[in-house]
Each structure stands twice: as structure tokens, then as C-alpha cells.
N, CA and C of each residue as an Amber inpcrd file, in Angstrom:
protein
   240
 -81.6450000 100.1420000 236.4560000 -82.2370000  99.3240000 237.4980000
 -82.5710000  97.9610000 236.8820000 -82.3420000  96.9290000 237.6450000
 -82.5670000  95.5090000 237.0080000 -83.6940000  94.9910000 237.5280000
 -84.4570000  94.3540000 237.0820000 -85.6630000  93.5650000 237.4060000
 -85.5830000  92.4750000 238.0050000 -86.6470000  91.9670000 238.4580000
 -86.2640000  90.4960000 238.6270000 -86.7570000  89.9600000 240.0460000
 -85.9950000  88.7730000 240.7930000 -86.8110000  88.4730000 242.0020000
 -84.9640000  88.4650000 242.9160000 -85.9440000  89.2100000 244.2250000
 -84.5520000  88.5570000 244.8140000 -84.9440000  88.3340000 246.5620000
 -83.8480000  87.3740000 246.9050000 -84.7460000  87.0680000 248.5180000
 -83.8380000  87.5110000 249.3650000 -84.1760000  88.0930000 250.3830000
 -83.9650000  88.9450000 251.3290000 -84.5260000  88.3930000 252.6290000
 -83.5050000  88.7080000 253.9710000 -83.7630000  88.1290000 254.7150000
 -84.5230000  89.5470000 255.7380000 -85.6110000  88.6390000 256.6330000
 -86.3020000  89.5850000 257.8680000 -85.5970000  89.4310000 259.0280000
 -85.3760000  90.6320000 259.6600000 -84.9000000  90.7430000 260.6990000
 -85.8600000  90.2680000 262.1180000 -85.4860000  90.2210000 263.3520000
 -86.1170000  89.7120000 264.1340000 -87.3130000  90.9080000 264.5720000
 -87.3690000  92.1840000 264.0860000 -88.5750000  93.0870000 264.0100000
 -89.2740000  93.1930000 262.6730000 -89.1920000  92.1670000 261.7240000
 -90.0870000  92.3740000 260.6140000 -89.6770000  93.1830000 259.3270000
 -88.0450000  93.8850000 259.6200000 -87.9760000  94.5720000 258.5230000
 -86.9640000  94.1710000 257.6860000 -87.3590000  94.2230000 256.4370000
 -86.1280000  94.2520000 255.0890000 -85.4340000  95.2170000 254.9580000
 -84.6860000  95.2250000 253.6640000 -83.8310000  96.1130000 253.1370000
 -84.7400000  96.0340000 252.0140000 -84.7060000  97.5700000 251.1700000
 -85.6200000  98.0330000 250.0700000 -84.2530000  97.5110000 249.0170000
 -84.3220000  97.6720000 247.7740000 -83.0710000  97.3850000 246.9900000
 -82.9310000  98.7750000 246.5810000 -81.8970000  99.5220000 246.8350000
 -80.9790000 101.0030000 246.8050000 -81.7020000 101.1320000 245.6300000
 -81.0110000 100.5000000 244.1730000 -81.5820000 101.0360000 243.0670000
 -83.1590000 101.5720000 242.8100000 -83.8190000 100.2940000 243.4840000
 -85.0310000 101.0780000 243.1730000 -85.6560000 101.9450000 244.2690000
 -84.9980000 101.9370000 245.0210000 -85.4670000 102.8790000 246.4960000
 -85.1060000 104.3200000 245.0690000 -83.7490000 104.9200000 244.4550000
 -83.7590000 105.4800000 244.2480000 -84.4070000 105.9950000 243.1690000
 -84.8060000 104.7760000 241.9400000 -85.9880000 105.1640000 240.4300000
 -86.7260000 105.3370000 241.3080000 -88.0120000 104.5020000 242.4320000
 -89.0610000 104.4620000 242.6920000 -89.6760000 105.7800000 243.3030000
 -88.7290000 105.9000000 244.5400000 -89.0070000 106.6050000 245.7140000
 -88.8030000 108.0650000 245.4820000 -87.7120000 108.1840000 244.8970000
 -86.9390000 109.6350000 244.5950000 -87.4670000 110.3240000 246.1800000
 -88.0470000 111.2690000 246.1580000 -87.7050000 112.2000000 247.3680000
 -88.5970000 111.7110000 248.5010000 -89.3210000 110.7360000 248.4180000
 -90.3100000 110.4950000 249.4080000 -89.5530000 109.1520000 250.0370000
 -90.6360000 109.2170000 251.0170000 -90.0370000 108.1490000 252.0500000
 -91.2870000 107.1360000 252.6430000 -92.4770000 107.1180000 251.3760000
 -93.4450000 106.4120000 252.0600000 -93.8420000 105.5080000 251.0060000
 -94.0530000 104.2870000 251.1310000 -94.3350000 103.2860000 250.4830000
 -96.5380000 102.8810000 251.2300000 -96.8760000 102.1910000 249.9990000
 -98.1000000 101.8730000 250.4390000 -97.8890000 100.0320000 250.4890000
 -98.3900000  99.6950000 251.3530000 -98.0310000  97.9480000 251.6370000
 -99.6300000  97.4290000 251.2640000 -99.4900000  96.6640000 250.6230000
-100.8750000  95.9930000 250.0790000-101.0710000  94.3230000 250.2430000
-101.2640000  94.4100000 251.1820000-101.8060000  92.7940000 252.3300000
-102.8090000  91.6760000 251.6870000-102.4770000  90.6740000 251.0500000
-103.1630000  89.5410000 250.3230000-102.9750000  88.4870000 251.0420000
-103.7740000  87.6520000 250.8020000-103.1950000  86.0680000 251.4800000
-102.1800000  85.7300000 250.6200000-101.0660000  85.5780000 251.5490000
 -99.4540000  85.4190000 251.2080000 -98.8860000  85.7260000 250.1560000
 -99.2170000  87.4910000 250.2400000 -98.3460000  87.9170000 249.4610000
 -98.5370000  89.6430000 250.4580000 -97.5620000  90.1670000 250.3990000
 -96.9240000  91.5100000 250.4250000 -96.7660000  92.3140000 249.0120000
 -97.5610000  93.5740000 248.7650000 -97.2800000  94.1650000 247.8860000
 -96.6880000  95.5660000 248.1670000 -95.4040000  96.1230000 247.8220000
 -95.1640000  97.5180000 248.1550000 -95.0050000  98.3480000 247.0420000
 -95.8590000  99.1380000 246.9590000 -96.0640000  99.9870000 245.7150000
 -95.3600000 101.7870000 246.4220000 -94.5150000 102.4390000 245.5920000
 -94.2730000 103.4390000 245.6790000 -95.3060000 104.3230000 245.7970000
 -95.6710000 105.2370000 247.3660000 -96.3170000 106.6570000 247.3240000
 -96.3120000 107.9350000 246.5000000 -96.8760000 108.1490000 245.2540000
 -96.1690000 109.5050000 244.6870000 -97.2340000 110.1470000 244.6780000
 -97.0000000 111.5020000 244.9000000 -97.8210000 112.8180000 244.9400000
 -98.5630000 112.3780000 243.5170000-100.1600000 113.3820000 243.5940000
-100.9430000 112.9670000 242.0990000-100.9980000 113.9390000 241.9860000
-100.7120000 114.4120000 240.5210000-100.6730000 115.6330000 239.9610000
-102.0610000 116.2310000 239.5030000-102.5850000 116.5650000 240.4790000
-104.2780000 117.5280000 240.2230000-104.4930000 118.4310000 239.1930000
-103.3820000 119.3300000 238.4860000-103.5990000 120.5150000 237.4970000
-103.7940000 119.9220000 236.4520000-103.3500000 118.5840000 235.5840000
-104.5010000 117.9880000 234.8340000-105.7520000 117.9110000 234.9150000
-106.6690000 117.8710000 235.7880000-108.3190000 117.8640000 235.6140000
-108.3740000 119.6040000 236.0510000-107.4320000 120.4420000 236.3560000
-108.0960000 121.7520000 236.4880000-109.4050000 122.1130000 235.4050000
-109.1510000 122.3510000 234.1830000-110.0100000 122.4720000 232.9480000
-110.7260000 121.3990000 232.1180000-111.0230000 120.3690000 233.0400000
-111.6790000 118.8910000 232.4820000-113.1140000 119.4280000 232.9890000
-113.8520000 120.2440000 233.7810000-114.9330000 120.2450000 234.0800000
-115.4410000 121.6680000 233.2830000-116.6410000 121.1790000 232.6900000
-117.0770000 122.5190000 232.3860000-118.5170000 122.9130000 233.1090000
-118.3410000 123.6320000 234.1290000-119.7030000 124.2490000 234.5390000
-120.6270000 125.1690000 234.2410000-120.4640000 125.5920000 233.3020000
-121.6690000 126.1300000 232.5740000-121.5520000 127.3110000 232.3020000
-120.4430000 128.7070000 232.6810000-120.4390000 129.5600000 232.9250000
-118.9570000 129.8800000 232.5980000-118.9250000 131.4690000 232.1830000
-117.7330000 131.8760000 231.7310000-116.6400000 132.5390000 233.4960000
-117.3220000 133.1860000 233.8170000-116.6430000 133.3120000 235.3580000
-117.3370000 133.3400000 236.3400000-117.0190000 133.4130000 237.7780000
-118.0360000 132.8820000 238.7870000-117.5730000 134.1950000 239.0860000
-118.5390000 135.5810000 239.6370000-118.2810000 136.4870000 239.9680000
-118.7050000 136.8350000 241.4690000-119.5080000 135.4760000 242.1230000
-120.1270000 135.8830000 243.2370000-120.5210000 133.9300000 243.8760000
-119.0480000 133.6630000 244.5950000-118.7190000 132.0920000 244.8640000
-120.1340000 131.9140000 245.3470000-121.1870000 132.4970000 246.1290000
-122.0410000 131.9600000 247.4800000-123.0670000 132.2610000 245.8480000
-123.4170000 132.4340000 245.1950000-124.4320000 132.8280000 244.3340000
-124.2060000 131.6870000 243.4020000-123.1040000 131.6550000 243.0950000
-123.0260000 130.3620000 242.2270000-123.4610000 128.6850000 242.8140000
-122.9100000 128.6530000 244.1820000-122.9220000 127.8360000 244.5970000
-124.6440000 127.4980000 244.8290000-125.3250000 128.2720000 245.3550000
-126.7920000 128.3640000 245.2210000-127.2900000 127.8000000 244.1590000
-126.7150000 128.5560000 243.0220000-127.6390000 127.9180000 241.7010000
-127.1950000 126.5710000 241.3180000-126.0730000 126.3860000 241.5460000
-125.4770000 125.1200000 241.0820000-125.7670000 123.7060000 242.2370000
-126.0260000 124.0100000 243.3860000-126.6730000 122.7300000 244.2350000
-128.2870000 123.5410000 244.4280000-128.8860000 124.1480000 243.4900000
-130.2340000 124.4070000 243.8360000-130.8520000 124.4740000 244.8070000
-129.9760000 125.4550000 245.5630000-130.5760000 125.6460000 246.9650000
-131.2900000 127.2070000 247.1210000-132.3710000 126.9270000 247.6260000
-133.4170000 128.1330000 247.2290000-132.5890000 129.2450000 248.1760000
């Protein structure tokens, strides 16, 4: 994929053409872009899923297993 700037024309409803190459590095299976609105400028940043099972084991709550969810939850927001 090549970098760089390139100008592209708008159609009479507002839309471009994405550039293939990076539709295909960027986008891969999705089809949603996030548009980020500045004074005169357009930013389109690729939508990608965030991978959550990294912080699975980043929290440590105090305890080796939770054997009783509504009991834990009690002690842990200190609700009498």
C-alpha cells in the first residue's frame, strides 16, 4: 500500500471513492469507518473490533474464586 495524498473528486451526493488498497490493509472484513469532523478537515479512521481478553486478568479483586456472584457482589460494592 502506498502512502501519500491524493485528490478525489465528490459526487453530487457527497460521496468519494475509498482507495481499494487501503479499503483492503485498513478495513479487511468490516465495512464501517468512523468520520471525525474538524474545522476543514475530514478525518476517516478505520472501525476495528477491540480485543477485550487482554484486560481479562489485569484486575485483581481480592479473591481466589467467586463461589456465590450476589454475595460477592454485596461485599465488594458494600451493600449491607
Amino acid at each position: 500500500m502506498s502512502y501519500g495524498i491524493e485528490i478525489k473528486k465528490v459526487d453530487r451526493q457527497g460521496r468519494i471513492v475509498l482507495p481499494l488498497d487501503w479499503r483492503k490493509e485498513e478495513l479487511k472484513r468490516s465495512d464501517e469507518v468512523i468520520i471525525v469532523k474538524e474545522k476543514g478537515i475530514l478525518k476517516i479512521i478505520p472501525k476495528k473490533k477491540a480485543d477485550l481478553t487482554k484486560y481479562f486478568d489485569s484486575i485483581d479483586l481480592g479473591v481466589d474464586y467467586i463461589e456465590d456472584w450476589g454475595e460477592f457482589e454485596r461485599e465488594f460494592y458494600e451493600i449491607p
